[in-house]
C-alpha positions as CSV (number, residue, x, y, z in Angstrom):
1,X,-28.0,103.3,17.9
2,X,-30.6,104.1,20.0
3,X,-30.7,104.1,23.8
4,X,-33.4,101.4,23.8
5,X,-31.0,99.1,21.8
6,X,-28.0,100.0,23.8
7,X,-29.9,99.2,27.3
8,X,-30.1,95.7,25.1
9,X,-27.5,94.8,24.4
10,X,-25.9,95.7,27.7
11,X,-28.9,93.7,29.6
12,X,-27.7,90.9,27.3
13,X,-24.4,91.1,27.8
14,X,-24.7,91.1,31.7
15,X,-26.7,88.1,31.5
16,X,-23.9,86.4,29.2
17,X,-21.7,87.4,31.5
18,X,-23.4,85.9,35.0
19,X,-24.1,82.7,32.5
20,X,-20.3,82.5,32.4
21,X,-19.7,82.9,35.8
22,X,-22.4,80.1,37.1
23,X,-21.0,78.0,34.5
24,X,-17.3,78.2,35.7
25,X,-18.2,77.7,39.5
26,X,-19.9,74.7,38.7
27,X,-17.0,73.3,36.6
28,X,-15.0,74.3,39.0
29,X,-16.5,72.8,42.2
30,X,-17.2,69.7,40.4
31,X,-13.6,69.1,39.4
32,X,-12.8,70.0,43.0
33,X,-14.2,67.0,43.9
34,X,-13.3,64.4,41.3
35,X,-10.0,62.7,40.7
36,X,-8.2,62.0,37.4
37,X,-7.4,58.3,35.4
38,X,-6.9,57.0,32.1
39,X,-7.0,54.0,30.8
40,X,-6.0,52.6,27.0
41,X,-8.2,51.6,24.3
42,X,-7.2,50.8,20.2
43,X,-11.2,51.0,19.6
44,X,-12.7,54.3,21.3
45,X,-16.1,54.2,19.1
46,X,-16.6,58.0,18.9
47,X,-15.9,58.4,22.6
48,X,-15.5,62.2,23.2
49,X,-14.9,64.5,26.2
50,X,-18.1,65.0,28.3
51,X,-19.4,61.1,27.9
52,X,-20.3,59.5,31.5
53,X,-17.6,57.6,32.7
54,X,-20.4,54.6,35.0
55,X,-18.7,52.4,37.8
56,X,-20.8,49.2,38.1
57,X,-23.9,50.8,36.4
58,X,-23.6,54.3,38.5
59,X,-22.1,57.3,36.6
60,X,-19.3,58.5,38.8
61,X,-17.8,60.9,36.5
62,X,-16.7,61.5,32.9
63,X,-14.6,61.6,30.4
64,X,-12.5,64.6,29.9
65,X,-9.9,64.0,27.1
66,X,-9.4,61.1,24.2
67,X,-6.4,61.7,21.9
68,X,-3.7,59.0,20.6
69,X,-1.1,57.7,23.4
70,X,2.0,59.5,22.4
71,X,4.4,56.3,23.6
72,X,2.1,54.0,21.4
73,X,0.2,56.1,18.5
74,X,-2.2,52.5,18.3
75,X,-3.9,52.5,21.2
76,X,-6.2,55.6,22.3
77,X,-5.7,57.3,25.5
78,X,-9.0,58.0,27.7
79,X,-8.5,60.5,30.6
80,X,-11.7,60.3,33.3
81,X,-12.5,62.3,36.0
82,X,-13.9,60.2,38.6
83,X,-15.5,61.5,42.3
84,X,-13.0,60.8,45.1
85,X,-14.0,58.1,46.7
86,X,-14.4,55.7,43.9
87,X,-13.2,52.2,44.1
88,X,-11.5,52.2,41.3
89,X,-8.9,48.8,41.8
90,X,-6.8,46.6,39.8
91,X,-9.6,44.3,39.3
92,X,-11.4,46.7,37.7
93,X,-11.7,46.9,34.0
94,X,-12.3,49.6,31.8
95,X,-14.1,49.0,28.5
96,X,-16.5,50.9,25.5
97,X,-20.3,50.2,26.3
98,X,-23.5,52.5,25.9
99,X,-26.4,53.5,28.7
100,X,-29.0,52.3,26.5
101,X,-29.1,51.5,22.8
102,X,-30.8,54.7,21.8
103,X,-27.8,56.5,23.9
104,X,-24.2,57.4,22.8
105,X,-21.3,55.8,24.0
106,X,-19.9,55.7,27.1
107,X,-17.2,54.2,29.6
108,X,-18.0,51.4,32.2
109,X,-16.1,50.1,34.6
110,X,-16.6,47.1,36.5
111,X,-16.1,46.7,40.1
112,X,-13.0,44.8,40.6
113,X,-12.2,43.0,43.5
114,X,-12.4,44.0,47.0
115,X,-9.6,42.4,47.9
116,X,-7.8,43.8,45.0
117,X,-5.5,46.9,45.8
118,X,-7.0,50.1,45.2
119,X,-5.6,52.4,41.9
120,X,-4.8,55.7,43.7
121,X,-5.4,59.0,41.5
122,X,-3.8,59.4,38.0
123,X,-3.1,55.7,38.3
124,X,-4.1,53.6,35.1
125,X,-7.6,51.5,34.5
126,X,-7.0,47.9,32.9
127,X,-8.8,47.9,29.9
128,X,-10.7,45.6,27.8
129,X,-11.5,45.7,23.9
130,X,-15.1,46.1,22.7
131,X,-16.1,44.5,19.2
132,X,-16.1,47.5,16.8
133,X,-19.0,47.5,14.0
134,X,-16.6,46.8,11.6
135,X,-15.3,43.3,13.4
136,X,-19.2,42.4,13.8
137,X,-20.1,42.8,10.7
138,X,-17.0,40.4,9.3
139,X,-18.1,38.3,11.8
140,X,-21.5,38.2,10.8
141,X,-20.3,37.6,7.3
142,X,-18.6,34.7,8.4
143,X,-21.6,32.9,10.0
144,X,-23.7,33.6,7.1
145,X,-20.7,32.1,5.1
146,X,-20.8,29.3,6.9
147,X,-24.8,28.9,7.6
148,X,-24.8,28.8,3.8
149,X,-22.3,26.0,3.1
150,X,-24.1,24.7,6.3
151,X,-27.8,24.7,4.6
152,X,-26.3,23.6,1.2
153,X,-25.0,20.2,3.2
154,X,-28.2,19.8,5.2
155,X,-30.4,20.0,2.0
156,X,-28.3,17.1,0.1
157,X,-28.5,14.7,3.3
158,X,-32.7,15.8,4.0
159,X,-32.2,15.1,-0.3
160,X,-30.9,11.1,0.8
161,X,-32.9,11.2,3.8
162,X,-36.3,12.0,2.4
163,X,-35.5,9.1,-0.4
164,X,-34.8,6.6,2.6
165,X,-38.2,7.5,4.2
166,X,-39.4,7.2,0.5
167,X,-38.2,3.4,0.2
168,X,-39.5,2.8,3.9
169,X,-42.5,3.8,3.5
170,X,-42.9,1.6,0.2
171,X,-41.6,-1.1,2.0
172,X,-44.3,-0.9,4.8
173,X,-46.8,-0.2,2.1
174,X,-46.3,-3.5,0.6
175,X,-45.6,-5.4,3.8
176,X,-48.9,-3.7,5.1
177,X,-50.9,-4.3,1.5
178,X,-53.8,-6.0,1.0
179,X,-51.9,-10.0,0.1
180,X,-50.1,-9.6,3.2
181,X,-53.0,-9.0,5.4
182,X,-54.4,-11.8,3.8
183,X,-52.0,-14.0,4.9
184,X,-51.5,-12.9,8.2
185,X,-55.1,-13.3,8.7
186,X,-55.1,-16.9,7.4
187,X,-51.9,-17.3,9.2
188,X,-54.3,-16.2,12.6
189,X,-57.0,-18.4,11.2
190,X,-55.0,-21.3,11.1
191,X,-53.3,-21.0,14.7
192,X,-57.1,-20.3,16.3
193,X,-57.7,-23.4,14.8
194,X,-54.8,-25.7,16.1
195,X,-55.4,-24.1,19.5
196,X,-59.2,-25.3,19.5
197,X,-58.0,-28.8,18.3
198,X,-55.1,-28.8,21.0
199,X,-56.9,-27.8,23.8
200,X,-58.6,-30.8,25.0
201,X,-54.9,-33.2,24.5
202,X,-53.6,-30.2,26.5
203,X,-56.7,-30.6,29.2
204,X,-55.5,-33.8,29.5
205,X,-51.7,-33.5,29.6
206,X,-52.6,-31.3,32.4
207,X,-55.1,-33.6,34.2
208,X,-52.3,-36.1,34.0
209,X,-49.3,-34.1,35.5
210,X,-51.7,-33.1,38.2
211,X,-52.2,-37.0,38.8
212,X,-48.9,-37.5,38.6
213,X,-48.3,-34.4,41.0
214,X,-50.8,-36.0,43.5
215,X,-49.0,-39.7,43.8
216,X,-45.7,-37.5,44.3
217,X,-46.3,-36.2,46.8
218,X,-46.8,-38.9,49.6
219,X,-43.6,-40.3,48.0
220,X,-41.8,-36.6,49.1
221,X,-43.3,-36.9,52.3
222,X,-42.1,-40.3,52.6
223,X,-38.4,-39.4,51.3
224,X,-38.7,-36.7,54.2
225,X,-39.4,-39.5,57.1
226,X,-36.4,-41.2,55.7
227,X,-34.0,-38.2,55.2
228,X,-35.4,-37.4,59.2
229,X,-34.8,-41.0,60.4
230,X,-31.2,-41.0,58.9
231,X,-30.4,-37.4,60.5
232,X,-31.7,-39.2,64.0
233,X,-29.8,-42.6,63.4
234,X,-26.5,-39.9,62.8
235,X,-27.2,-38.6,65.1
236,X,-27.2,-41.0,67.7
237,X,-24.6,-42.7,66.0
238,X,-22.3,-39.9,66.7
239,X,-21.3,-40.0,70.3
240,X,-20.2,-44.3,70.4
241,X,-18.2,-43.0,67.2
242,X,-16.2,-40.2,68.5
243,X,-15.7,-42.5,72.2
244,X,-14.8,-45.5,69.7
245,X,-12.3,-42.7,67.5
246,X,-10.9,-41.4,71.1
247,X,-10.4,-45.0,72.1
248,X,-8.6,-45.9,68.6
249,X,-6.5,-42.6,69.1
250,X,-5.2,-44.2,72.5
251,X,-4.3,-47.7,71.4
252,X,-2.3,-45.9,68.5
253,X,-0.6,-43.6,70.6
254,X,0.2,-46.6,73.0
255,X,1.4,-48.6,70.3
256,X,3.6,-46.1,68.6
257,X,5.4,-46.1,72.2
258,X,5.9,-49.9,72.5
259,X,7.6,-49.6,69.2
260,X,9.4,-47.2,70.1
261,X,10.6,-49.3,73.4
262,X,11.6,-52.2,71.2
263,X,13.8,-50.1,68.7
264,X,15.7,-49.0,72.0
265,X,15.9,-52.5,72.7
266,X,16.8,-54.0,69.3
267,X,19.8,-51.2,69.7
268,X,21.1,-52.1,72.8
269,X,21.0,-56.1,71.9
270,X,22.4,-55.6,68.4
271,X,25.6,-57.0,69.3
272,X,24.2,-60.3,71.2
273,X,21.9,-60.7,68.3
274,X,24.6,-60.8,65.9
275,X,26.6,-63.0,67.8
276,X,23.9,-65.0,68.3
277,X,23.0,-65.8,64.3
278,X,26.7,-66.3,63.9
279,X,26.8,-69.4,66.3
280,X,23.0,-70.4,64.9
281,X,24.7,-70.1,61.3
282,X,27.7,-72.3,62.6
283,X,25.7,-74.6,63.8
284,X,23.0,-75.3,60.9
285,X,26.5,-75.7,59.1
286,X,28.0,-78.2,61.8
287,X,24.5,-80.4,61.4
288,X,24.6,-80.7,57.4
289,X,28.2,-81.7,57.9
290,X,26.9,-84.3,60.5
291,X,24.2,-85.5,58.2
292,X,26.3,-85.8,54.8
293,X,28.6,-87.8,56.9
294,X,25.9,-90.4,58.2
295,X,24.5,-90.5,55.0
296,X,28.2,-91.5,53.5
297,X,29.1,-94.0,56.7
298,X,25.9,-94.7,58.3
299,X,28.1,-97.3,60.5
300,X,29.7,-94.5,62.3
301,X,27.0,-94.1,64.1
302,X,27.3,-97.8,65.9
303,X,31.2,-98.5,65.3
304,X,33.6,-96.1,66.9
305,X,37.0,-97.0,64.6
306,X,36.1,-97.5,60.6
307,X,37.0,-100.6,58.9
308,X,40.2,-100.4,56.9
309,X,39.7,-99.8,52.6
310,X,40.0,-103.4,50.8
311,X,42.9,-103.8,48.6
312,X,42.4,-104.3,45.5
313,X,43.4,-108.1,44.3
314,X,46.3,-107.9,42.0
């Protein structure tokens, strides 16, 4: 080996050797500064250490390891580095996304809460699952599945349907054809006719009414006179009524208490009245007594002793 090769090689070596260097400080001053999370996933979508790790849209770190969770071999483990400082919360959710759509994949968070309590390092990210290709694609399957039997069932009813507009139309063609529009324009003939031949009864009829109209109306204005006379004569009418109604309402109050004074006084003199049609019935019976007797001896009334009864001759 020559001495120009060896001065090479060591050159390059030295310069490997400072790239090293630069490259470990940097590492290691940027993980000075970061803290670490995880979060679970069962779709990671070719997630790998050294993606972005973006909080709300802003990168704040990346991620540093993705391997299967050893408690649950299903779901994938992420480990992040975030920068300190981050408010990462319980809000927050952690889920698969891209930068762009000509980018690779990377981890977004969302914000979270700020009232939500604050995940403190090495604390776990809730996570949400993104749609892998795989699940798309079935899903797009489906719809197409569906649009078909979909397209199939709106061709047989637009089938029915255009035969309905079919008949429609040939209805209105023949209701709109030429013997129809004859008709209807005899049919307008006809009424312009009894129009012009009904006009001048109708002139009439009108001219009529309007007389009629015009002897009316001194007969309302009449029938108002009389409906204002009547309202006058009621109302004059209305004071000697409601004196002669207070008047009435007097004499009946005063003769409700005079009957009321002589039921007091047919109580107290219910005895003496009693008595009283006892010796009137004792005497009306006394005087027909009296009168069948002068009717039987009229003589008693002139001789005192009554003859003695003839004997009968033997």
């Amino acid at each position: 080996m020559t001495t120009e090769a060896k001065v090479g090689a060591f050159v390059l070596g030295a310069f490997s050797l400072l790239a090293i260097t630069l490259l470990y400080l940097i590492n290691a001053g940027s993980r000075a500064g970061t803290a670490p999370y995880r979060t679970y996933l069962h779709y990671a979508g070719g997630l790998e250490p050294g993606d972005p790790v973006l909080f709300g849209g802003i990168k704040v770190g990346s991620v540093t390891g993705v391997k299967p969770w050893a408690d649950d071999p299903t779901r994938i483990e992420v480990l992040v580095a975030l920068k300190k400082g981050t408010p990462v919360n319980d809000k927050s959710v952690a889920k698969l996304g891209a930068i762009s759509l000509m980018s690779g994949p990377a981890l977004l968070v969302s914000t979270g809460s700020n009232d939500a309590h604050r995940i403190g390092p090495g604390g776990s990210i809730p996570s949400q699952e993104a749609v892998s290709m795989d699940e798309l694609v079935s899903k797009v399957s489906t719809i197409a599945d569906s649009a078909n039997t979909l397209i199939t069932q709106v061709q047989g009813e637009l089938g029915s349907i255009s035969g309905d507009a079919r008949a429609v139309l040939a209805n209105l063609n023949s209701l709109t054809g030429r013997p129809n529009q004859e008709r209807i324009s005899s049919m307008l003939e006809q009424t312009n006719r009894l129009v012009t031949d009904a006009r001048p009864k109708i002139d009439h009829l009108m001219d009529q009414v309007s007389s009629v109209a015009a002897k009316l109306d001194p007969a309302v204005d009449h029938a108002d006179k009389a409906i204002q006379n009547v309202n006058a004569t009621v109302t004059d009418m209305r004071d000697p009524l409601r004196k002669d109604l207070t008047d009435l309402q007097v004499a009946l109050q005063e003769a409700k208490g005079l009957l009321a004074d002589m039921q007091v006084m047919v109580r107290a003199n219910d005895s003496n009245i009693g008595e009283a049609l006892e010796n009137l019935r004792m005497t009306t019976e006394n005087l027909n007594q009296l009168t069948n007797s002068v009717k039987q001896r009229p003589w008693s009334l002139i001789r005192i002793r009554q003859p003695q009864d003839r004997k009968v001759p033997e």
